[in-house]
N, CA, C and O atoms as a GROMACS GRO file, in nm:
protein
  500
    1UNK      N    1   0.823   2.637   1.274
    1UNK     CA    2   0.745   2.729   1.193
    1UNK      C    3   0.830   2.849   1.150
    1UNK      O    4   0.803   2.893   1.038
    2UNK      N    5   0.908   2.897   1.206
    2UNK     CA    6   1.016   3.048   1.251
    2UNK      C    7   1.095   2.976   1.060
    2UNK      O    8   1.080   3.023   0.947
    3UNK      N    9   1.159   2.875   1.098
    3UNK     CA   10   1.245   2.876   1.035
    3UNK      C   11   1.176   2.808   0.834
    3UNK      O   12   1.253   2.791   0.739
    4UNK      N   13   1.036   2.788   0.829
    4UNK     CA   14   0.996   2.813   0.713
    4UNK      C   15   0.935   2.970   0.673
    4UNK      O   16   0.959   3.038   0.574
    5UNK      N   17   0.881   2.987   0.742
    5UNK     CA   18   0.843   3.132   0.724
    5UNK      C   19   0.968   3.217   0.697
    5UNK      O   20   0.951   3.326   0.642
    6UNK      N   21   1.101   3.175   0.732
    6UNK     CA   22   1.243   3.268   0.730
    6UNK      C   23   1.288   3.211   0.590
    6UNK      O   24   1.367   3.279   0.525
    7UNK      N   25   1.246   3.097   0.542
    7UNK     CA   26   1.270   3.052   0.455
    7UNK      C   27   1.196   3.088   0.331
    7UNK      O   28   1.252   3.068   0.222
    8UNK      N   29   1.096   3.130   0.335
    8UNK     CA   30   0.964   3.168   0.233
    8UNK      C   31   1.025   3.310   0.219
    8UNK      O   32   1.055   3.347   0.105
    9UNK      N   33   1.043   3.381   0.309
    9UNK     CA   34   1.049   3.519   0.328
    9UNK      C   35   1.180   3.554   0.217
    9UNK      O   36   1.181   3.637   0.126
   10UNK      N   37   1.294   3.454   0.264
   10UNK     CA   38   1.465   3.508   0.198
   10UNK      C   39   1.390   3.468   0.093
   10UNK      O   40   1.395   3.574   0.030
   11UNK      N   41   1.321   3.392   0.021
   11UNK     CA   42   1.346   3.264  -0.075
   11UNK      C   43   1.221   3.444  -0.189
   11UNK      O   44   1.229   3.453  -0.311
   12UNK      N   45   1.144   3.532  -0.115
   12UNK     CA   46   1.078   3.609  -0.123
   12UNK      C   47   1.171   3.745  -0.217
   12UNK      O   48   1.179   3.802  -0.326
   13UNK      N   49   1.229   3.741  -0.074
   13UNK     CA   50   1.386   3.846  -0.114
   13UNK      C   51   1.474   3.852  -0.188
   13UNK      O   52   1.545   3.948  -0.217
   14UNK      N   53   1.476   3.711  -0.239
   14UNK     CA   54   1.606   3.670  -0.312
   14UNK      C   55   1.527   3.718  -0.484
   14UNK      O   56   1.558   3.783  -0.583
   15UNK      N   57   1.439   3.656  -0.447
   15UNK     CA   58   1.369   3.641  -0.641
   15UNK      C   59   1.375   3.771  -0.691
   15UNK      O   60   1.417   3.791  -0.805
   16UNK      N   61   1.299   3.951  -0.549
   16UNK     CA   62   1.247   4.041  -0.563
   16UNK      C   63   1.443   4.108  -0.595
   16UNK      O   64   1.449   4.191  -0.685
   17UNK      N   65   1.521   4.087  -0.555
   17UNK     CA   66   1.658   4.129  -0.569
   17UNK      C   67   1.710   4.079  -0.672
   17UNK      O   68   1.766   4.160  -0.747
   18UNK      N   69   1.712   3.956  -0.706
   18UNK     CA   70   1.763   3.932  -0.793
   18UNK      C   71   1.715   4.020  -0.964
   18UNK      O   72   1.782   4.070  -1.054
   19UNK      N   73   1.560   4.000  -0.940
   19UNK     CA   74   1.477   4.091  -1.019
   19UNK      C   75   1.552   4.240  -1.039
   19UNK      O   76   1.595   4.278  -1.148
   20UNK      N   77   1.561   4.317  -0.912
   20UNK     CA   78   1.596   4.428  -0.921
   20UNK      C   79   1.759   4.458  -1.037
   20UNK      O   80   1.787   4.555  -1.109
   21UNK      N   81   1.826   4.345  -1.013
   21UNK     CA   82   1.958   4.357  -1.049
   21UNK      C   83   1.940   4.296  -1.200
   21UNK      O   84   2.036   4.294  -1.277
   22UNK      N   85   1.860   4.266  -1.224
   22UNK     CA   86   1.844   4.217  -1.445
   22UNK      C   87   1.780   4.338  -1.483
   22UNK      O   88   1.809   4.402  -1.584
   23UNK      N   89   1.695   4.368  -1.403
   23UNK     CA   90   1.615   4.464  -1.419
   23UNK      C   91   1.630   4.596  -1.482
   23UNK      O   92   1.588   4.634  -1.591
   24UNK      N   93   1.732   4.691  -1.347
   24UNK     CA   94   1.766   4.777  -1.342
   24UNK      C   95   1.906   4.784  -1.436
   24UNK      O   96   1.940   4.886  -1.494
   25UNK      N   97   1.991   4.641  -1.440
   25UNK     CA   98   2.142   4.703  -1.502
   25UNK      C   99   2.127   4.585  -1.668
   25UNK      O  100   2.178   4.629  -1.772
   26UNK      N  101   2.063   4.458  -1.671
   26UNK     CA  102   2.072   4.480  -1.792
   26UNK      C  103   1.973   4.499  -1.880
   26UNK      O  104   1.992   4.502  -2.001
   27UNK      N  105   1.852   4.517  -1.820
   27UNK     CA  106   1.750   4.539  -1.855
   27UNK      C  107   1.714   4.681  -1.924
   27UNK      O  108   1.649   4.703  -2.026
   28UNK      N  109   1.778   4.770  -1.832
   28UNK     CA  110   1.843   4.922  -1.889
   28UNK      C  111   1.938   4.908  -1.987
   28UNK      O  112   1.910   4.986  -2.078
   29UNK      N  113   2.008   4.863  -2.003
   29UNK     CA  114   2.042   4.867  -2.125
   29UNK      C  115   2.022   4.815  -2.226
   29UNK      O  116   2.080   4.887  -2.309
   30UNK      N  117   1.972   4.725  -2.282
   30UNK     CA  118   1.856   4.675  -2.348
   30UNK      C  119   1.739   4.747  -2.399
   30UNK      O  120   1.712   4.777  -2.515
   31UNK      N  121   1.654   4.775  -2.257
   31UNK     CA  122   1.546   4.894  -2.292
   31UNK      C  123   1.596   4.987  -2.312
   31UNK      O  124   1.571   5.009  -2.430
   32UNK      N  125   1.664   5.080  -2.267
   32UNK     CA  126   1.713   5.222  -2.294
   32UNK      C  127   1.801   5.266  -2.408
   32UNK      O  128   1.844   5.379  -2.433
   33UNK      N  129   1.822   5.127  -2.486
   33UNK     CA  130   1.931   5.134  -2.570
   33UNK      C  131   1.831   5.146  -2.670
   33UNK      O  132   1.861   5.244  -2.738
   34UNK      N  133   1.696   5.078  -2.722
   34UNK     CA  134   1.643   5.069  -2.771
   34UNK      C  135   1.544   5.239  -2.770
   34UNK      O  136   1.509   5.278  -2.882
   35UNK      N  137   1.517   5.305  -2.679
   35UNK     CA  138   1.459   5.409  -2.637
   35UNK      C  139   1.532   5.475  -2.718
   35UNK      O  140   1.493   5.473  -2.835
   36UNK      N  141   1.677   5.567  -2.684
   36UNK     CA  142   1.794   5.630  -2.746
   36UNK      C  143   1.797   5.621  -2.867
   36UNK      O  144   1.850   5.715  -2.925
   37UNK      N  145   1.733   5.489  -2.963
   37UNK     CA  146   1.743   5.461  -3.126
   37UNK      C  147   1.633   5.560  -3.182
   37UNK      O  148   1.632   5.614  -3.293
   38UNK      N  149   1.514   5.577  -3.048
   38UNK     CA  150   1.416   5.577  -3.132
   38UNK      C  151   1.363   5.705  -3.158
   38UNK      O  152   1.467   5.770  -3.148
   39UNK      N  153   1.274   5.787  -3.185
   39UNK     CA  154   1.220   5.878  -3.296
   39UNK      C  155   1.139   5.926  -3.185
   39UNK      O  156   1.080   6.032  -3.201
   40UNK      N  157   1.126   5.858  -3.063
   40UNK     CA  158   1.060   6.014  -3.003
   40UNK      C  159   1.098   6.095  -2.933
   40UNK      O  160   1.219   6.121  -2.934
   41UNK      N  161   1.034   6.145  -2.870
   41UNK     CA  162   1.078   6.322  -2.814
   41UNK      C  163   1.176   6.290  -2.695
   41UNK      O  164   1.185   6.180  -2.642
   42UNK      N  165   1.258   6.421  -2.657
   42UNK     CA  166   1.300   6.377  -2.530
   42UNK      C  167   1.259   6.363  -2.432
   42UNK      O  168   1.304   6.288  -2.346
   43UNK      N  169   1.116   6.467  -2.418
   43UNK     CA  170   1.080   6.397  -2.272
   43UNK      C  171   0.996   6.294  -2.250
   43UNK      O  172   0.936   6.254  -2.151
   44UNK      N  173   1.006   6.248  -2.400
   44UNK     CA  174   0.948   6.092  -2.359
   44UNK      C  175   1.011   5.984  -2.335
   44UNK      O  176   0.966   5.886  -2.276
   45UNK      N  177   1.130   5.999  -2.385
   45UNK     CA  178   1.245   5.927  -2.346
   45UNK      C  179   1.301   5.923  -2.177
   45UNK      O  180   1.344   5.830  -2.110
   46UNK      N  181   1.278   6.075  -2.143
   46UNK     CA  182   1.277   6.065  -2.032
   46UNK      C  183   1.225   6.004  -1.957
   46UNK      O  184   1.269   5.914  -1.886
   47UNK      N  185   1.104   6.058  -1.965
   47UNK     CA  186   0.988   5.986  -1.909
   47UNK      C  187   0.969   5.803  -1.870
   47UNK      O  188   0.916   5.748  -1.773
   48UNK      N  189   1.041   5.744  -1.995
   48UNK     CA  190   1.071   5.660  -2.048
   48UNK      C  191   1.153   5.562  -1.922
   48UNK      O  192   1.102   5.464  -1.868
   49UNK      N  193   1.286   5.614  -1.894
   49UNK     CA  194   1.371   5.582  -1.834
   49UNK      C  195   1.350   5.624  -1.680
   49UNK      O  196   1.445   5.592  -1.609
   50UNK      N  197   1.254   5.683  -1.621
   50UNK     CA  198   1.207   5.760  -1.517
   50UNK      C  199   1.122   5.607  -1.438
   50UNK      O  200   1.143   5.552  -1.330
   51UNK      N  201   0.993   5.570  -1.584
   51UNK     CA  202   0.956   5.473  -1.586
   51UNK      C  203   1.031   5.309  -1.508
   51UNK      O  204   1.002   5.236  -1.414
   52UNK      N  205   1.133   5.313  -1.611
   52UNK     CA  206   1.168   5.204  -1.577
   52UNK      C  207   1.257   5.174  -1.454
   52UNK      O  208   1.280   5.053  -1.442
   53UNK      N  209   1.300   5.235  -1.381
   53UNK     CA  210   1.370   5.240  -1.256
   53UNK      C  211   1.279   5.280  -1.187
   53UNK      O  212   1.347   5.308  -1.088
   54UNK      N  213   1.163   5.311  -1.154
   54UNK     CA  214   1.047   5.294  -1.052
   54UNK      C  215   1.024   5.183  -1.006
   54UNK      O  216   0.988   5.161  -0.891
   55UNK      N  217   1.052   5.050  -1.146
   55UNK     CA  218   1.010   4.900  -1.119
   55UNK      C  219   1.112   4.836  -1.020
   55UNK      O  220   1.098   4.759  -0.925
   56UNK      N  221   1.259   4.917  -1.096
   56UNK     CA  222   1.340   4.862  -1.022
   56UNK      C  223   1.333   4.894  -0.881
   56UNK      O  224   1.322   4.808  -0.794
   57UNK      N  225   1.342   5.040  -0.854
   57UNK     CA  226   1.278   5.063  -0.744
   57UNK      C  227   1.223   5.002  -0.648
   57UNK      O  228   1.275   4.998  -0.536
   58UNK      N  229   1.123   4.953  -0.672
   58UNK     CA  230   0.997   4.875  -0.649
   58UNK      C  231   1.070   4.754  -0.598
   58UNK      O  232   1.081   4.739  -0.476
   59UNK      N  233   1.106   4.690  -0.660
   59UNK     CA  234   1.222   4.542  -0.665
   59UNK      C  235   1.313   4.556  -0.561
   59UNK      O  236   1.353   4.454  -0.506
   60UNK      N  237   1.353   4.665  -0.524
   60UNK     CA  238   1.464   4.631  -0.449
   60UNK      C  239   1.370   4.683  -0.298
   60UNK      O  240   1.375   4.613  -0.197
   61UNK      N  241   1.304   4.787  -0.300
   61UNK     CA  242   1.214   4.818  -0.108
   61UNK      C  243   1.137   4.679  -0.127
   61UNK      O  244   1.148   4.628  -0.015
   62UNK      N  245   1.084   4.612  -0.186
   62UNK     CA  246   1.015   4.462  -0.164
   62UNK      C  247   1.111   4.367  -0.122
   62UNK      O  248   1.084   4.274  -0.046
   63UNK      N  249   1.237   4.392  -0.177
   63UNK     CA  250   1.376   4.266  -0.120
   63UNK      C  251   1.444   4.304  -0.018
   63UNK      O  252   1.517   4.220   0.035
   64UNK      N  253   1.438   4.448   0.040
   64UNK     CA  254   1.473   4.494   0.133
   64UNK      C  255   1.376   4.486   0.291
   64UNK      O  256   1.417   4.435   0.396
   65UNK      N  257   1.242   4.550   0.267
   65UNK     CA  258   1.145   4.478   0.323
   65UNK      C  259   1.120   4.324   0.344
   65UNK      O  260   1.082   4.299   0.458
   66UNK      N  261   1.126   4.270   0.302
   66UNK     CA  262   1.115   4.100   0.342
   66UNK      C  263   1.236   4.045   0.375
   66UNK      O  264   1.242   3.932   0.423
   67UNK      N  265   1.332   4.109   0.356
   67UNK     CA  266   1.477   4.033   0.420
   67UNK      C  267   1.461   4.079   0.580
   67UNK      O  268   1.456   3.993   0.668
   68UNK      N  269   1.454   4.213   0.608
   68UNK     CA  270   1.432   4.274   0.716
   68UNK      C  271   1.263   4.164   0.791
   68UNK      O  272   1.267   4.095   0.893
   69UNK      N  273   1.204   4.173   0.747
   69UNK     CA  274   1.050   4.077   0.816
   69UNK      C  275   1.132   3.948   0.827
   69UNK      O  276   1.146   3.913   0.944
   70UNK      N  277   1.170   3.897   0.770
   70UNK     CA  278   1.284   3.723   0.811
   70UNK      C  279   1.311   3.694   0.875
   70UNK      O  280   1.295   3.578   0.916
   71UNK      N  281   1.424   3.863   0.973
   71UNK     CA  282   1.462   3.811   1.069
   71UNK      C  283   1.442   3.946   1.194
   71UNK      O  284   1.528   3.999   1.264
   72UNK      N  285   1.299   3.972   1.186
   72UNK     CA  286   1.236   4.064   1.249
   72UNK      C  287   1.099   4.020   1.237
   72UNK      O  288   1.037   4.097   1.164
   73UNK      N  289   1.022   3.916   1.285
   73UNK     CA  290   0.903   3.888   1.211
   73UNK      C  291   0.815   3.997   1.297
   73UNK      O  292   0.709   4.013   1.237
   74UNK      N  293   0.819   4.068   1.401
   74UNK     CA  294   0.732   4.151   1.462
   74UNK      C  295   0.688   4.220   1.367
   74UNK      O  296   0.574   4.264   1.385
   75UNK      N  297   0.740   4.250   1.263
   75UNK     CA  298   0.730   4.375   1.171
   75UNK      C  299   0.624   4.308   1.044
   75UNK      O  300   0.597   4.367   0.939
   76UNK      N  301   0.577   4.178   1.084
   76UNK     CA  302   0.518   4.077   0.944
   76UNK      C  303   0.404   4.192   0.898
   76UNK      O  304   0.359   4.164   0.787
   77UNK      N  305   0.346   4.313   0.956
   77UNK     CA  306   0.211   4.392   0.860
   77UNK      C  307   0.283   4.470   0.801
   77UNK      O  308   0.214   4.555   0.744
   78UNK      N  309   0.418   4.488   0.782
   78UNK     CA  310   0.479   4.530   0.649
   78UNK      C  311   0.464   4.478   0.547
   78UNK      O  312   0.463   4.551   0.448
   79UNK      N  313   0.447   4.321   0.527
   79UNK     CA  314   0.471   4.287   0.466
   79UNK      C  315   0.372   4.246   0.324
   79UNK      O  316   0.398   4.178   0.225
   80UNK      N  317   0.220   4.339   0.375
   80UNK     CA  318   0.109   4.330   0.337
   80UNK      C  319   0.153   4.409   0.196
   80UNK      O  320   0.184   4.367   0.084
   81UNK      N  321   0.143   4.529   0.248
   81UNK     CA  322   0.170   4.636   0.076
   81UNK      C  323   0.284   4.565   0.032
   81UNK      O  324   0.256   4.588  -0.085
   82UNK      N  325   0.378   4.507   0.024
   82UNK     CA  326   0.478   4.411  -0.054
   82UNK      C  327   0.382   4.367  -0.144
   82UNK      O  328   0.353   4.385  -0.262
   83UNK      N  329   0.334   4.288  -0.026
   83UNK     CA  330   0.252   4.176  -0.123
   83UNK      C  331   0.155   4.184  -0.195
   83UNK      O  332   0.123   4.099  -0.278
   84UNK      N  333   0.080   4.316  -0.168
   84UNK     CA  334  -0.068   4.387  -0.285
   84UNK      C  335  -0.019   4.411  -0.382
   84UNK      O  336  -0.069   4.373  -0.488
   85UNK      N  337   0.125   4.502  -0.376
   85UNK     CA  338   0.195   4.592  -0.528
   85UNK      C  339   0.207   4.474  -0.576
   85UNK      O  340   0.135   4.463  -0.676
   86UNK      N  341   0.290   4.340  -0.542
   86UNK     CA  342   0.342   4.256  -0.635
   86UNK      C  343   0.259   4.184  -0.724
   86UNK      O  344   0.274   4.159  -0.844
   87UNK      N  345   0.121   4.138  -0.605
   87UNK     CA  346   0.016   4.043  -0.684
   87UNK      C  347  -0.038   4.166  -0.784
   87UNK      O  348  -0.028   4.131  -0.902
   88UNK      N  349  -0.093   4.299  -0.767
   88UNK     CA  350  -0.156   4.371  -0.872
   88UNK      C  351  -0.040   4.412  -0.977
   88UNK      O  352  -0.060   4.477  -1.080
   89UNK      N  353   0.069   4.369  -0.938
   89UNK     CA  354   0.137   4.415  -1.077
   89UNK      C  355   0.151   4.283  -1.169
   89UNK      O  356   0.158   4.295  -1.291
   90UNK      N  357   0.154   4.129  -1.093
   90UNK     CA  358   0.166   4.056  -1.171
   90UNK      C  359   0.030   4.051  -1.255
   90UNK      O  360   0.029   4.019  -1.374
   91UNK      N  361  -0.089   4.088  -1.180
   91UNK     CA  362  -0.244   4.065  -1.234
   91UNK      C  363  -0.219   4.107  -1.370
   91UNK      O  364  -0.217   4.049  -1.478
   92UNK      N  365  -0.191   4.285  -1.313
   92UNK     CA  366  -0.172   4.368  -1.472
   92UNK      C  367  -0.076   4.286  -1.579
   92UNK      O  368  -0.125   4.248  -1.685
   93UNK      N  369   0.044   4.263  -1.551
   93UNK     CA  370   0.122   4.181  -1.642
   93UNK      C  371   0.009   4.083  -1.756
   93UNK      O  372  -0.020   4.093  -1.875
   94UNK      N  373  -0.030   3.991  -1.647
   94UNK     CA  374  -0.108   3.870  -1.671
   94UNK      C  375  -0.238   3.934  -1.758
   94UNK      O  376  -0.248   3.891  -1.873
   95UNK      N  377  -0.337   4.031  -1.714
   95UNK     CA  378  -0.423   4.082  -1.821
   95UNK      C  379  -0.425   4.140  -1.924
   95UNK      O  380  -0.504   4.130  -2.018
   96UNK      N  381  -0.290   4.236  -1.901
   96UNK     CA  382  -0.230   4.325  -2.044
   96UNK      C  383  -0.220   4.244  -2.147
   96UNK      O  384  -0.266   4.258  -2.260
   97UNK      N  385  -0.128   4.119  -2.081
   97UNK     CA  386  -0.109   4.020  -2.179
   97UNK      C  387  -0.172   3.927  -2.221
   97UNK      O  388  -0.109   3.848  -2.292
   98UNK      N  389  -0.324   3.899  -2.194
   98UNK     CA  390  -0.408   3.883  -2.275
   98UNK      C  391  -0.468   3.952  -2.330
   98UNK      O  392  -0.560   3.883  -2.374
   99UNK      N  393  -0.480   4.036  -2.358
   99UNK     CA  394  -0.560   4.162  -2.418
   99UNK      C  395  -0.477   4.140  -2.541
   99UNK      O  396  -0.461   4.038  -2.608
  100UNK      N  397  -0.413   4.301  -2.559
  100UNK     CA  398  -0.329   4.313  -2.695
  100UNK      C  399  -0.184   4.352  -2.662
  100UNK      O  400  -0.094   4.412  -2.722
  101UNK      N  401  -0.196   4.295  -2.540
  101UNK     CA  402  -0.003   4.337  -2.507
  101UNK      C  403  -0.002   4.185  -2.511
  101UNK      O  404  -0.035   4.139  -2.402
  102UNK      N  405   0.030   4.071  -2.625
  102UNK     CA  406   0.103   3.907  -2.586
  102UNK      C  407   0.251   3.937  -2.542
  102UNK      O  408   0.299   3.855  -2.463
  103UNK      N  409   0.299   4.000  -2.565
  103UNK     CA  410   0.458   4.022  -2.556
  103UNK      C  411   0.459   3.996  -2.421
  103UNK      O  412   0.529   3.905  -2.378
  104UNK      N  413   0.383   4.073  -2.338
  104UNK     CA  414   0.412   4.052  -2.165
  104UNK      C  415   0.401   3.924  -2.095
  104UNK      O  416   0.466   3.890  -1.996
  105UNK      N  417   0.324   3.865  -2.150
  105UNK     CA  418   0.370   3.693  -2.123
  105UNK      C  419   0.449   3.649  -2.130
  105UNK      O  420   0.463   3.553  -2.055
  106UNK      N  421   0.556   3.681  -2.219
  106UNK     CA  422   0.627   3.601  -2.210
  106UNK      C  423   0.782   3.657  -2.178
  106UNK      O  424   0.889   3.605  -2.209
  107UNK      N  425   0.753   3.800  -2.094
  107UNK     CA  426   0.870   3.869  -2.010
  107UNK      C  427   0.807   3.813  -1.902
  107UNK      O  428   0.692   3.775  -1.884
  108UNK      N  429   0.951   3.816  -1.801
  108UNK     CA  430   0.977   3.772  -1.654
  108UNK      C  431   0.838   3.813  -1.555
  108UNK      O  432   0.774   3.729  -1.493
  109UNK      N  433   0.808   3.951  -1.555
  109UNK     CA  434   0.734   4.053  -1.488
  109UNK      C  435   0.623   3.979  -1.429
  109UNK      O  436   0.647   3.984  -1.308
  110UNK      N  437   0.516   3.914  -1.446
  110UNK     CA  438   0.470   3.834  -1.390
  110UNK      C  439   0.497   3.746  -1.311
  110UNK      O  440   0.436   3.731  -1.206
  111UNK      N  441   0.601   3.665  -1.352
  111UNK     CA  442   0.615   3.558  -1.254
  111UNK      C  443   0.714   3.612  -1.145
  111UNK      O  444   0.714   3.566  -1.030
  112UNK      N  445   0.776   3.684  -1.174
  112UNK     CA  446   0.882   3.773  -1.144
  112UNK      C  447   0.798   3.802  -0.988
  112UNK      O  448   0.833   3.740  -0.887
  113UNK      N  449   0.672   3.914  -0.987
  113UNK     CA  450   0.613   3.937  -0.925
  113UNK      C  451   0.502   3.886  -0.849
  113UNK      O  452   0.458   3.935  -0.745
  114UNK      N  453   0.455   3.770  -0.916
  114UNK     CA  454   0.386   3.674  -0.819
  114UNK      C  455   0.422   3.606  -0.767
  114UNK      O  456   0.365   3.588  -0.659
  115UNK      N  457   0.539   3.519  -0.801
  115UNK     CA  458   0.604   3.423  -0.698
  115UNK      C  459   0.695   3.501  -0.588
  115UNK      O  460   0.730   3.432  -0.492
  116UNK      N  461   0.744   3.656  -0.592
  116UNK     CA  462   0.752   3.704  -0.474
  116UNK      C  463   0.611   3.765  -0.429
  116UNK      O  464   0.655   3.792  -0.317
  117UNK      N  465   0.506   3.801  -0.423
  117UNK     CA  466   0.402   3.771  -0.342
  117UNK      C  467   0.336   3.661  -0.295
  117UNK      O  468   0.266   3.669  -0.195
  118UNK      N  469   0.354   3.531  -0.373
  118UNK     CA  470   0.287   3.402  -0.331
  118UNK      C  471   0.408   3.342  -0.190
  118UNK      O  472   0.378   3.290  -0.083
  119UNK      N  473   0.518   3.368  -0.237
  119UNK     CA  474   0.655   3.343  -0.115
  119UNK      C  475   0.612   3.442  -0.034
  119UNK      O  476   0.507   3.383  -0.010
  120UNK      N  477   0.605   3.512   0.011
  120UNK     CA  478   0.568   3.672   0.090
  120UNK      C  479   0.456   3.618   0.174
  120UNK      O  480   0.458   3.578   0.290
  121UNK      N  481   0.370   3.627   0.099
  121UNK     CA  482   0.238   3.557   0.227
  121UNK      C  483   0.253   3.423   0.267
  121UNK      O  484   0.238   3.418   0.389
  122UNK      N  485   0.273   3.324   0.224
  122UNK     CA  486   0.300   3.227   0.298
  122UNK      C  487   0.398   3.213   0.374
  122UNK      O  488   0.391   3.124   0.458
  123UNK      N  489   0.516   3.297   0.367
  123UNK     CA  490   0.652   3.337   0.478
  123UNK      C  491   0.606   3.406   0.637
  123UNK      O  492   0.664   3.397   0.745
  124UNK      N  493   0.470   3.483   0.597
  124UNK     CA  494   0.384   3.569   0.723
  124UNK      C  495   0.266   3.470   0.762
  124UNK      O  496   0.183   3.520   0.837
  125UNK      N  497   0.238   3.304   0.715
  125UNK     CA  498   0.147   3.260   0.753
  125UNK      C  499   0.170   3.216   0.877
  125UNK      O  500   0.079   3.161   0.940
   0.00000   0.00000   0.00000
C-alpha cells in the first residue's frame, strides 16, 4: 500500500512542479510580455504580474508539500488544503470556461490542477 500511495503522491508532485516551472518561467514570459505591450496602467500591470506568480506560488508549496507527505506519510492531513485549492481551482478553470471565458479550456490550468488533486487523494487513501 506504502509504496502506491508514494507513488500517487511523487506522481502528485511531479505534475504540481513541473506546472510550477512552465508556469512561472515560460509562461511569464509569454504572459508578461504580452502585459508590457499593452495600454494599461502600471499598477495594473503590476498587479498583473503579482497575479501570476501567486499560481506559481501555489504550484510549487503543493509539489513541495506532497513530496514531503511521500516520504513522511504521518503528515497525510496536510495534504487536505493541497487538495481543496487544487480541485476549486480546477472547478473555477472548468466553469469560467464554460461561461464566457472558452479560452480556459483549453489552457493546461485545469487539468494541470485536478489531476494533482485526483493523484493527492488517492496517494492519502
Amino acid at each position: 500500500m506504502f509504496i502506491n500511495e508514494n507513488l500517487f503522491l511523487i506522481g502528485a508532485a511531479s505534475i504540481a512542479f513541473i506546472g510550477m516551472l512552465f508556469h512561472g518561467v515560460a509562461g511569464h514570459k509569454i504572459y508578461m510580455g504580452n502585459v508590457y505591450k499593452s495600454e494599461m496602467e502600471e499598477l495594473t500591470k503590476s498587479l498583473s504580474l503579482v497575479s501570476w506568480h501567486v499560481f506559481s506560488i501555489l504550484l510549487l508549496i503543493s509539489a513541495i508539500t506532497l513530496f514531503y507527505i511521500a516520504y513522511n506519510p504521518k503528515f497525510d492531513i496536510a495534504a487536505y488544503p493541497i487538495i481543496g485549492v487544487n480541485l476549486l481551482g480546477s472547478l473555477l478553470f472548468i466553469f469560467l470556461g464554460l461561461g464566457r471565458h472558452k479560452a480556459l479550456l483549453k489552457m493546461p490550468g485545469a487539468y494541470l490542477m485536478g489531476s494533482t488533486a485526483l493523484l493527492a487523494w488517492l496517494g492519502i487513501q
